[in-house]
KEKE-3310 file (N, C-alpha, C; in steps of 0.2 Angstrom, whole numbers, plus 5000, padded with zeros to 4 digits):
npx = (5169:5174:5174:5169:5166:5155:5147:5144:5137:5127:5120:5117:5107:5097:5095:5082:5082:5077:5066:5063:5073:5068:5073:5066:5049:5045:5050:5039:5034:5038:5056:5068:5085:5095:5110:5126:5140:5159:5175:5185:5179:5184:5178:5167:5150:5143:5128:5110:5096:5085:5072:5056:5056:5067:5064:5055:5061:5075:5086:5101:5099:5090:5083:5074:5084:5097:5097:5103:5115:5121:5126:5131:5145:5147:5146:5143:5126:5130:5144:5141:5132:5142:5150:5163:5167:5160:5155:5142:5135:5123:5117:5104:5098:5086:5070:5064:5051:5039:5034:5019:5018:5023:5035:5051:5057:5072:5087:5085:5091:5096:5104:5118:5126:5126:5131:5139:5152:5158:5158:5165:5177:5177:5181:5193:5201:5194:5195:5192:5177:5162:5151:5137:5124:5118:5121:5129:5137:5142:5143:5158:5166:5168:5175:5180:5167:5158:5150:5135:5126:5127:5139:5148:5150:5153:5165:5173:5186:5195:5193:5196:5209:5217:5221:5218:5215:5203:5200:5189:5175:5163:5145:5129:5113:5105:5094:5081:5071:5083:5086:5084:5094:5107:5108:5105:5121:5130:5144:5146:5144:5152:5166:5166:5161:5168:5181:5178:5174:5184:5192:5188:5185:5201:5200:5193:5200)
npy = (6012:6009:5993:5997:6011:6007:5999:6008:6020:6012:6009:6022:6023:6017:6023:6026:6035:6048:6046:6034:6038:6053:6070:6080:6083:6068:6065:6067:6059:6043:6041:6044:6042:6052:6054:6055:6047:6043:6034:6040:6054:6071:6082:6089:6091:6101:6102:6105:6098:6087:6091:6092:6086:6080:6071:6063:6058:6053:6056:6066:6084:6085:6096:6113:6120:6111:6114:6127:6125:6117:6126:6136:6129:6124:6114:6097:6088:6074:6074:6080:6072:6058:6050:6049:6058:6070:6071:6071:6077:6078:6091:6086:6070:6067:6071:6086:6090:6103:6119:6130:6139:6133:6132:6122:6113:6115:6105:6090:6089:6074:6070:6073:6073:6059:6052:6062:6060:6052:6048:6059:6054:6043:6045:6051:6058:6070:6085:6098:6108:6112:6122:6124:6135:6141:6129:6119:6130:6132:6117:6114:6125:6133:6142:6150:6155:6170:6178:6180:6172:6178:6188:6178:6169:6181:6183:6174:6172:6174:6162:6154:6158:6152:6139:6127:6109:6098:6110:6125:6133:6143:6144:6152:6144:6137:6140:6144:6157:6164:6170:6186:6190:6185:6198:6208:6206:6207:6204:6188:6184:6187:6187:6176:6167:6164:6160:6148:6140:6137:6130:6118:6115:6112:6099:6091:6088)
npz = (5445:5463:5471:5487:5484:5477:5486:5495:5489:5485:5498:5500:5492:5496:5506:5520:5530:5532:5535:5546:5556:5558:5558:5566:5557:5549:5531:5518:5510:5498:5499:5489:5486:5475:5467:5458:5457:5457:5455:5448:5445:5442:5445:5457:5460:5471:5477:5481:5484:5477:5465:5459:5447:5446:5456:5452:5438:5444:5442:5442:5440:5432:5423:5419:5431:5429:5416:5414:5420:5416:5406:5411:5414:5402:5396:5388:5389:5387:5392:5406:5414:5412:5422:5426:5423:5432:5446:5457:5473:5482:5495:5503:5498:5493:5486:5496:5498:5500:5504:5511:5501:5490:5486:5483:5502:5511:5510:5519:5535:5539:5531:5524:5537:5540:5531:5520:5523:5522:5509:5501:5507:5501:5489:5483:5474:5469:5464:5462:5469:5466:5474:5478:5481:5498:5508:5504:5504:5517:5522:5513:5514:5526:5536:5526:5519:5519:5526:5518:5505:5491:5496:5497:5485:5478:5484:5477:5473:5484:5490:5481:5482:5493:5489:5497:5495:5490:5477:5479:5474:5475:5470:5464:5468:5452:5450:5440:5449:5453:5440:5443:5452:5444:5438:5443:5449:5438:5434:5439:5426:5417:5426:5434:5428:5414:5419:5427:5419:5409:5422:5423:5409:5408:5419:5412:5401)
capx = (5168:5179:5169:5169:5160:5148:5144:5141:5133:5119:5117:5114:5102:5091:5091:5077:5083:5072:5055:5064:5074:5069:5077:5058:5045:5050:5049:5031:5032:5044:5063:5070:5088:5098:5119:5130:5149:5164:5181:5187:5176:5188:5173:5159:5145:5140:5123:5106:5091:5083:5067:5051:5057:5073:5062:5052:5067:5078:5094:5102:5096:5085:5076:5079:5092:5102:5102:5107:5119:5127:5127:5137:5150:5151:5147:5137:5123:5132:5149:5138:5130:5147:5150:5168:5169:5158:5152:5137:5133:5117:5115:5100:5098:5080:5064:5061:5043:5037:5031:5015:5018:5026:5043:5055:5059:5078:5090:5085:5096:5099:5107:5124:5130:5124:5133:5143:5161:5159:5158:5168:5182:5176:5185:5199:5204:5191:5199:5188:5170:5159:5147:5130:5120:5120:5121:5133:5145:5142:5149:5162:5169:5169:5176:5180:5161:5157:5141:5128:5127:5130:5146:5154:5151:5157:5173:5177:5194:5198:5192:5203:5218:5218:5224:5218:5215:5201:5199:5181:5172:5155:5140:5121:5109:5106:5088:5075:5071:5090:5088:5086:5101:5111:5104:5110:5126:5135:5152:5147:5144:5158:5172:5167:5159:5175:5186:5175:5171:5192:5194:5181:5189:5206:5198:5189:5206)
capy = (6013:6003:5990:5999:6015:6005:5996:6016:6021:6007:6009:6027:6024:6011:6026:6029:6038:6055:6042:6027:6042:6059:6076:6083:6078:6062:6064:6067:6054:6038:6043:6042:6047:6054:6055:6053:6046:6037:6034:6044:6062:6076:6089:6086:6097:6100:6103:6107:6094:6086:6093:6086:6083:6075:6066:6060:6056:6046:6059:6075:6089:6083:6102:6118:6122:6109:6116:6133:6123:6113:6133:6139:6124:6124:6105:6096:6082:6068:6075:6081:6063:6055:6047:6049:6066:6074:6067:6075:6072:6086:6091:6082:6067:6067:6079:6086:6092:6109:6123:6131:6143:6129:6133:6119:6116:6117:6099:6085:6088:6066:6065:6076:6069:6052:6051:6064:6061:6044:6049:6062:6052:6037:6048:6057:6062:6075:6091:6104:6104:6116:6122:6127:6137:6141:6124:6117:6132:6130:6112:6112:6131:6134:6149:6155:6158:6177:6180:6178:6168:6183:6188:6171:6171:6187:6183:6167:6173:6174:6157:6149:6157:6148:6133:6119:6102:6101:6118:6126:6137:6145:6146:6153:6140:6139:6139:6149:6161:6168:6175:6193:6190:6187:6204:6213:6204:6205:6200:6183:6180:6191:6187:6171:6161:6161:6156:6140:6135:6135:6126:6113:6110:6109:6095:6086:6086)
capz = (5452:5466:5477:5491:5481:5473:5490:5500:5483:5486:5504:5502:5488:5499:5514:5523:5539:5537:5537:5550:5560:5555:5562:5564:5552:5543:5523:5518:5502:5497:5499:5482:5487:5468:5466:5455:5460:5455:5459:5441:5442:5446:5449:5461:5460:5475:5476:5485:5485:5469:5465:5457:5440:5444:5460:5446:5437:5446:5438:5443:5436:5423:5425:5418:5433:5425:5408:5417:5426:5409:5402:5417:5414:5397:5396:5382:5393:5389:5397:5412:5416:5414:5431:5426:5423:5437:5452:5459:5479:5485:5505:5504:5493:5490:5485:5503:5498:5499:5512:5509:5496:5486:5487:5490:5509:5512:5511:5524:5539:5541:5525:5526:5544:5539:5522:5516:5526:5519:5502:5502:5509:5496:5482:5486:5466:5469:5466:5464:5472:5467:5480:5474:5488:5506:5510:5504:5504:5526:5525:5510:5514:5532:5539:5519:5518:5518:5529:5513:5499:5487:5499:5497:5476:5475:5485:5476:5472:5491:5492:5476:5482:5497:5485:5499:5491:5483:5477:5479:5471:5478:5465:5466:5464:5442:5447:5437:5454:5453:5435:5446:5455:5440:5430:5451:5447:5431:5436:5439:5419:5415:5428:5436:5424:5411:5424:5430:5411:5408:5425:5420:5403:5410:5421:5407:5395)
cpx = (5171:5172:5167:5164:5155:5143:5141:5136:5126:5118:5113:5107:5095:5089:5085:5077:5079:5068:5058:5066:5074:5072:5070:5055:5046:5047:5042:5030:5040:5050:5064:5079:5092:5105:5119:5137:5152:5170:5185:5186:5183:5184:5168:5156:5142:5134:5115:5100:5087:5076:5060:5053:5061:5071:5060:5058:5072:5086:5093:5098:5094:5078:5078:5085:5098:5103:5106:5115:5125:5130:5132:5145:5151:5151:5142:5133:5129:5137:5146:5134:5135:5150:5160:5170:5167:5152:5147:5132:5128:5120:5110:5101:5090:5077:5064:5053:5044:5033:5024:5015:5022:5033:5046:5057:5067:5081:5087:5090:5099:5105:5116:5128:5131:5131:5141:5152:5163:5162:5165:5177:5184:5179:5188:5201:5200:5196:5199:5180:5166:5153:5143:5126:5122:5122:5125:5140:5145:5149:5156:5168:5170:5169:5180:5174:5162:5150:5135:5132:5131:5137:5152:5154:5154:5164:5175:5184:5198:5198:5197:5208:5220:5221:5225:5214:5208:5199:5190:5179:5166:5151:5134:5120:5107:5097:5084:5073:5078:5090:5088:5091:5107:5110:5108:5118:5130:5141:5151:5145:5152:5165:5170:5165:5165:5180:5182:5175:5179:5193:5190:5183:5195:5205:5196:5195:5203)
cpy = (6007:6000:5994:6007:6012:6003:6003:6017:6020:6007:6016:6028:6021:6014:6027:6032:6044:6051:6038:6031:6050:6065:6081:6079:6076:6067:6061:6061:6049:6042:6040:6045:6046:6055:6050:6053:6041:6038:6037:6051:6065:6080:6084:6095:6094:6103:6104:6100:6094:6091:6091:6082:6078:6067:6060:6054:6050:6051:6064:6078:6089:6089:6107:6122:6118:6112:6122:6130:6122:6119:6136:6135:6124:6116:6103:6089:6077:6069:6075:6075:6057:6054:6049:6054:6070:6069:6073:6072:6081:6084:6087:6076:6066:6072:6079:6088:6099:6112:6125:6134:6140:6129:6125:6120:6113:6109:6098:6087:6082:6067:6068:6072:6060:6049:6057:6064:6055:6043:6053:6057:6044:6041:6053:6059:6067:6082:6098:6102:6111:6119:6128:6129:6136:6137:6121:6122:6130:6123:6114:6116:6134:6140:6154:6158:6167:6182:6176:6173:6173:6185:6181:6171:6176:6188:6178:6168:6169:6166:6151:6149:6152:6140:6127:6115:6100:6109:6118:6131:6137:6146:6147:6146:6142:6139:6146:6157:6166:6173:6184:6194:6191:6193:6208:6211:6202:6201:6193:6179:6183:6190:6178:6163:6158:6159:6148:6137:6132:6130:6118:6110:6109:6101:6087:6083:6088)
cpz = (5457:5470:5481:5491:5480:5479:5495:5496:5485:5491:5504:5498:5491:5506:5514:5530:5539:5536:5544:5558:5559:5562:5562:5563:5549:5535:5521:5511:5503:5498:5492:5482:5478:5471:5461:5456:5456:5455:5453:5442:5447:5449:5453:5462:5468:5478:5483:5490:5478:5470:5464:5454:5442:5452:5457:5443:5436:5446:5439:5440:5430:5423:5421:5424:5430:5419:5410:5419:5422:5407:5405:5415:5409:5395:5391:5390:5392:5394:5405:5418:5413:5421:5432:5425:5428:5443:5456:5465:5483:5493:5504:5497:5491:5491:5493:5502:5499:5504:5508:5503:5489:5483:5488:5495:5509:5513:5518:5528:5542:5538:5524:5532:5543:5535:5520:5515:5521:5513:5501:5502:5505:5489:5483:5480:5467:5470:5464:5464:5471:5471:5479:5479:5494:5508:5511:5505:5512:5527:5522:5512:5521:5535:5532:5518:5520:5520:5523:5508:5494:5489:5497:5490:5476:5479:5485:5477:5478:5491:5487:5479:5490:5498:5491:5494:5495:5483:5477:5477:5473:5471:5467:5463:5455:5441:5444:5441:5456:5448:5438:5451:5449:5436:5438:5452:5443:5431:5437:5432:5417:5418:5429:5433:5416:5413:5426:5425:5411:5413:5425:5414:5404:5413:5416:5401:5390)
residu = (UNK:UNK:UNK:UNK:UNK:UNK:UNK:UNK:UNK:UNK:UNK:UNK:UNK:UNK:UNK:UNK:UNK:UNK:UNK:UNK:UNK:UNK:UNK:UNK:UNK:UNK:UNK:UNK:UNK:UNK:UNK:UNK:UNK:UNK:UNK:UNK:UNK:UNK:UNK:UNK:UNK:UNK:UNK:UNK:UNK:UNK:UNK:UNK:UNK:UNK:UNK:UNK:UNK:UNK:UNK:UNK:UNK:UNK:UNK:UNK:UNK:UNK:UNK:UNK:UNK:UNK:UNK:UNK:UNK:UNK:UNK:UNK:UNK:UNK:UNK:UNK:UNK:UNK:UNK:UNK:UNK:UNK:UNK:UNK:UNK:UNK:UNK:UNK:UNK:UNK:UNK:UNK:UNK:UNK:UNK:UNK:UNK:UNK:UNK:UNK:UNK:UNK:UNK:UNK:UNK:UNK:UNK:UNK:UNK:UNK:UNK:UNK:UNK:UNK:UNK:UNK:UNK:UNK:UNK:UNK:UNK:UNK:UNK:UNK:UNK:UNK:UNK:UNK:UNK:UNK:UNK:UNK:UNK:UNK:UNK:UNK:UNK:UNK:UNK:UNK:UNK:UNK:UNK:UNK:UNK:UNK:UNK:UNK:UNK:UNK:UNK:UNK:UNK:UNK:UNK:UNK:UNK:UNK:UNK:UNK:UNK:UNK:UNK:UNK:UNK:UNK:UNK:UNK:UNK:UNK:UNK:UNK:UNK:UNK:UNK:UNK:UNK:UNK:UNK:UNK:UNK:UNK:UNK:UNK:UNK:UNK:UNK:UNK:UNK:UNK:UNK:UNK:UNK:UNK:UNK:UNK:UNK:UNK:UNK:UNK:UNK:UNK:UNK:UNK:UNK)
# end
């Protein structure tokens, strides 16, 4: 990792701007912000807001959406938590907490404007960013998004062939609450998931 990552890196991990300046109600517990970056990964997962587990943690997706997630990409752990292989920057960097009905509540709105141009712009090798839920597809995908979630997955294609630098590909979140999503759409084991695992081991060599 270059000086100048490693030095963003550590600021961004010693944030406190939804407690010091929140966009609302600050962050109900410590900030504990999670990423993995480095001036090497080709892939960036781009990602939603850690959860308990991986609050707990300290490391991505240490949940079963991870293992989903490993399963989707075709990756063994170690590969997946090499900083050199995939770099992994969520909309939010830390647990946001949970609404009533104990759902998590949706990425921090600080942490993105704050952060992510920076990063972003702190690894330019990046060259393809996969974008894992709403959220992310909004920032990474712009005016390629497709009204829903489901609309934008199901018209990755359009959005490959567009071959800007980094390439992107939209993805459902791999959490547990999707499995009736993927059973209402097949195509996304069947078409889209063999094409991302290739694009993924091309990356990795």
């Amino acid at each position: 990792m270059s000086e100048d990552l490693q030095q963003l890196a550590a600021r961004v991990r010693a944030c406190h701007i939804c407690v010091e300046m929140p966009r609302g109600k600050p962050l109900p517990h410590e900030p504990r912000p999670v990423l993995q970056v480095s001036t090497q990964a080709r892939v960036l997962i781009a990602s939603q807001a850690p959860g308990t587990k991986v609050h707990l943690s300290g490391r991505p997706f240490t949940d079963a959406s991870g293992d989903r997630l490993r399963s989707w990409l075709g990756v063994t752990s170690e590969e997946f938590y090499d900083a050199k292989k995939f770099a992994i920057v969520p909309m939010g960097f830390c647990f946001p907490g949970q609404d009533a009905k104990g759902s998590d509540l949706p990425p921090r709105r600080e942490c993105a404007p704050a952060w992510r141009s920076q990063l972003m712009a702190a690894m330019p090798q990046i060259n393809l960013v996969l974008t894992i839920g709403m959220y992310a597809q909004e920032w990474h995908m712009g005016e390629k998004r497709h009204g829903s979630l489901s609309e934008t997955v199901a018209n990755w294609r359009a959005a490959w062939a567009s071959e800007v630098s980094p390439r992107v590909l939209p993805l459902p979140h791999p959490s547990w609450r999707n499995t009736a999503w993927l059973k209402r759409n097949p195509w996304f084991e069947t078409d889209l998931l063999p094409f991302l695992k290739g694009e993924i081991r091309h990356r990795l060599g």
